[in-house]
N, C-alpha and C positions, 0 to 999 in steps of 0.2 A: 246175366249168368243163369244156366240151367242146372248146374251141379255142382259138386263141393266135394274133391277128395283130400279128405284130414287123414295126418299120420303123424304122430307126437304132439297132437297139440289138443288143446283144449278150448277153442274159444269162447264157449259158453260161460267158463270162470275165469278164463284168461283176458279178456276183451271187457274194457267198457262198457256201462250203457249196456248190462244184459238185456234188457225187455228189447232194445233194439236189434240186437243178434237172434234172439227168438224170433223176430219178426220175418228176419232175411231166411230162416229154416225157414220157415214157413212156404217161403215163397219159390224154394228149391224143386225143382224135379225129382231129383235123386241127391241123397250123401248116403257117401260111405266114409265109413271111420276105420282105422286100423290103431289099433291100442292094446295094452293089458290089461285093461279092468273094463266096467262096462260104465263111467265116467257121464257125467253132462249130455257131453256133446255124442259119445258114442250112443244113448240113451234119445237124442231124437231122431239116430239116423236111420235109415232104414238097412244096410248093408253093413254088419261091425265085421270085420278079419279078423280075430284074435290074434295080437302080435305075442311071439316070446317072450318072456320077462328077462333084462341083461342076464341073470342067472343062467341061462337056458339057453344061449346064443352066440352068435360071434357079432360083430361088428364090426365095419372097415376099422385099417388102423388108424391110432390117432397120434400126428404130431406133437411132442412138447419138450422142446429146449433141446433138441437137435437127438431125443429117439423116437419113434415111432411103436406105439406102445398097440400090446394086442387084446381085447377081451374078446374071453373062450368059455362056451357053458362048461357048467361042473354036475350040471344034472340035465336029462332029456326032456324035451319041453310036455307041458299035462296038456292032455285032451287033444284038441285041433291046434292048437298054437305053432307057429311058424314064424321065423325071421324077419324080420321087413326085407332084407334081401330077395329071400326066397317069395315073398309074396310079389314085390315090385315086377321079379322078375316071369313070373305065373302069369301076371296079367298084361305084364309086355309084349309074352308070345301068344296070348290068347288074342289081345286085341292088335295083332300083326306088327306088332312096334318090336320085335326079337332081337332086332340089331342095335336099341339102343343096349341091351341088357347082355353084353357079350361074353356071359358067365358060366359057368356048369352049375358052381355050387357054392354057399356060402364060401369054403377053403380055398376054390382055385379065386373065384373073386380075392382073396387076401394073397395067394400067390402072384397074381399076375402085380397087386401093389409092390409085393416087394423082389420083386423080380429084378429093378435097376439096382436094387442094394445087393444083389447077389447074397443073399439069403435064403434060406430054407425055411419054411413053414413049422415043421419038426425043429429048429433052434430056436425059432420066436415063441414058442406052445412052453418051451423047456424054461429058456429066459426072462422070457415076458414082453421081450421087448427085442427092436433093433436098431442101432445106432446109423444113424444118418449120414451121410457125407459129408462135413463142414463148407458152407458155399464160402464161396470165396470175398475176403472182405475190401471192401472199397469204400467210396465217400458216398455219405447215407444223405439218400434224397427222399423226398416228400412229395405226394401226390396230388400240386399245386402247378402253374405256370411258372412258376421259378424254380421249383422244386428244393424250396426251402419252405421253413416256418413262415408264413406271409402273416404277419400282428395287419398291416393294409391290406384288402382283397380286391383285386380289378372284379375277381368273378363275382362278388356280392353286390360292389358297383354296377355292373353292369346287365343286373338283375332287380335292380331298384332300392337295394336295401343299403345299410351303412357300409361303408367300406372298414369302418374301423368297430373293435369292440367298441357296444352302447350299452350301459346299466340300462334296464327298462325293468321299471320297480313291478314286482306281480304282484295281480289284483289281491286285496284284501278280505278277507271274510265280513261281512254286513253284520249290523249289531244282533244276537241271536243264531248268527253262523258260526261253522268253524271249516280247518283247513281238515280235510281227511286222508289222515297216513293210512299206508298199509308197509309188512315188514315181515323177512323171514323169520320164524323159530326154526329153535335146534330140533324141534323132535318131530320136522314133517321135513319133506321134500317138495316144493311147491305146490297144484293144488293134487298130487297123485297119489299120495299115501297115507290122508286121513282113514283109508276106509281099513286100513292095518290094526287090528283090534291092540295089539301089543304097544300100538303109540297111539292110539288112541285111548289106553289106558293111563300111561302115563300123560299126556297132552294136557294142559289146563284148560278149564272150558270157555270158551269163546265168549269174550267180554268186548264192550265200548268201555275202552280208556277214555274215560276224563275230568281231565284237570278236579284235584278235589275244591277249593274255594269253589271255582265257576259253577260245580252239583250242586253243592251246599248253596247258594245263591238261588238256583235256579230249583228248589226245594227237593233236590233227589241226592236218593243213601245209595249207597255203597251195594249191590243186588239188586239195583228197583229194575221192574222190565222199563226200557225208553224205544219209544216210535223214533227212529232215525229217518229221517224225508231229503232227499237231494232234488235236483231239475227232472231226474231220470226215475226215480224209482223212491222206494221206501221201505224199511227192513226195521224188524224187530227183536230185539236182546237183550242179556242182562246189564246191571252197569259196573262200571269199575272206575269203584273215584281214587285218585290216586293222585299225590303230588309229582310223579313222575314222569309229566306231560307238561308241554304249554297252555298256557288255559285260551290261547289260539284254536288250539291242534284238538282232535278225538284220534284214536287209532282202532283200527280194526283189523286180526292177522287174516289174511287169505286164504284160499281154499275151502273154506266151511259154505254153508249154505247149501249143500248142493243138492240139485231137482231128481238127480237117478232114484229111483226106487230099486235097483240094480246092485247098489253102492247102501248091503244093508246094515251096515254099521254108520256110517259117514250121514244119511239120508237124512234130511231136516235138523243135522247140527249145526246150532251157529247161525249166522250170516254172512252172504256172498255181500266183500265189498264192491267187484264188478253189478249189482246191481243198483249202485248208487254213484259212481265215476261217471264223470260226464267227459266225454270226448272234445279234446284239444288238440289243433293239430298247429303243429311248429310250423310257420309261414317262409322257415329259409327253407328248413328240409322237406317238410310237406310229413312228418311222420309224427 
């Protein structure tokens, strides 16, 4: 691979094993990032697009429970910012790809969506939404050889692995180890909206949960800084002895740590638990 185009994503705090994702930038010709903030990953690329903030946009519509629902800005996007529509589409006709992108404009793109519903553009902006056709119901099959529930699998059979479910006990943490959670809060959005001074005010600061016997044991209070070390990396923060853990487990919430010097609220708070995951990959799915 010679280049990398990112658009809603993060890998840099999203991905395992950060020092090894730093490693593969490195090794890029060109990334381009397209986002709203100037994040991690947009932070080592060389091309950022400033996308719109949902505030400031439309986006195609979205299915749920038989409407098709619309998001519409309520304010004009700041500075250069643009839709990802709009920019997909910018560089579809620049780089001669025009015909996949068979759009005008963010609206007629959402007209032409709802065009089989025999809808207006102007009724879904008013209502929010438009209601879907009811498909027609019949006997519900499954994306198997039988097209039912298969508890047997010829296809995992025939792939080398068990045909039936098999318990397979997971590895255990080593004496000195533990298991490392991570877990959403209420007062972030994944890793995007630490850098939001308003929830970063309110936010608690970024601790290692754990287990309080297991600290107390291993001669640490409640605020001590602790060197956290995995296969992959190693990260440094306060502590947080708490009964409210397994004394297996430490926990650490996501999104902190982050490298943008860009991101000047968010920048050196915390630690990223992507730099201490170590990458496993599932041997049926491969994921």
């Amino acid at each position: 691979a010679h280049g990398w185009f990112i658009s809603r994503q993060n890998p840099i705090q999203s991905l395992p094993d950060r020092n090894k994702t730093l490693q593969a930038f490195g090794k890029m010709d060109f990334i381009a990032t397209v986002d709203i903030i100037m994040n991690d990953t947009a932070w080592f690329s060389d091309v950022v697009l400033p996308e719109a903030s949902y505030l400031e946009r439309y986006d195609p519509l979205l299915p749920v429970d038989g409407k098709a629902y619309i998001r519409q800005p309520v304010v004009e996007p700041q500075g250069e910012a643009r839709s990802a529509l709009w920019i997909y589409k910018q560089l579809g006709e620049r780089l001669g790809l025009g015909d996949f992108f068979q759009y005008e404009d963010e609206e007629d793109y959402i007209r032409q969506q709802l065009k089989p519903l025999r809808v207006s553009l102007e009724e879904v902006k008013e209502k929010g939404y438009a209601k879907m056709p009811e498909e027609p119901k019949g006997e519900i099959t499954f994306n198997t050889p039988s097209g039912k529930i298969e508890v047997y699998s010829e296809t995992l059979k025939k792939a080398g692995f068990s045909p039936w479910p098999t318990w397979e006990e997971p590895p255990a943490p080593k004496e000195g180890e533990f298991y490392l959670l991570t877990g959403k809060v209420a007062q972030q959005t994944q890793f995007g909206t630490q850098n939001n001074q308003l929830l970063h005010k309110y936010s608690d600061e970024p601790r290692l949960w754990m287990n309080a016997k297991v600290a107390a044991q291993n001669g640490l209070q409640d605020g001590d800084w602790v060197e956290v070390v995995s296969e992959v990396g190693k990260v440094y923060i306060p502590l947080l002895a708490t009964e409210a853990i397994r004394p297996d487990c430490v926990y650490l919430t996501p999104g902190y740590g982050h490298l943008s010097k860009g991101l000047t609220t968010a920048h050196g708070v915390g630690a990223s638990d992507s730099a201490l995951h170590v990458t496993y990959t599932d041997p049926v799915s491969d994921d």
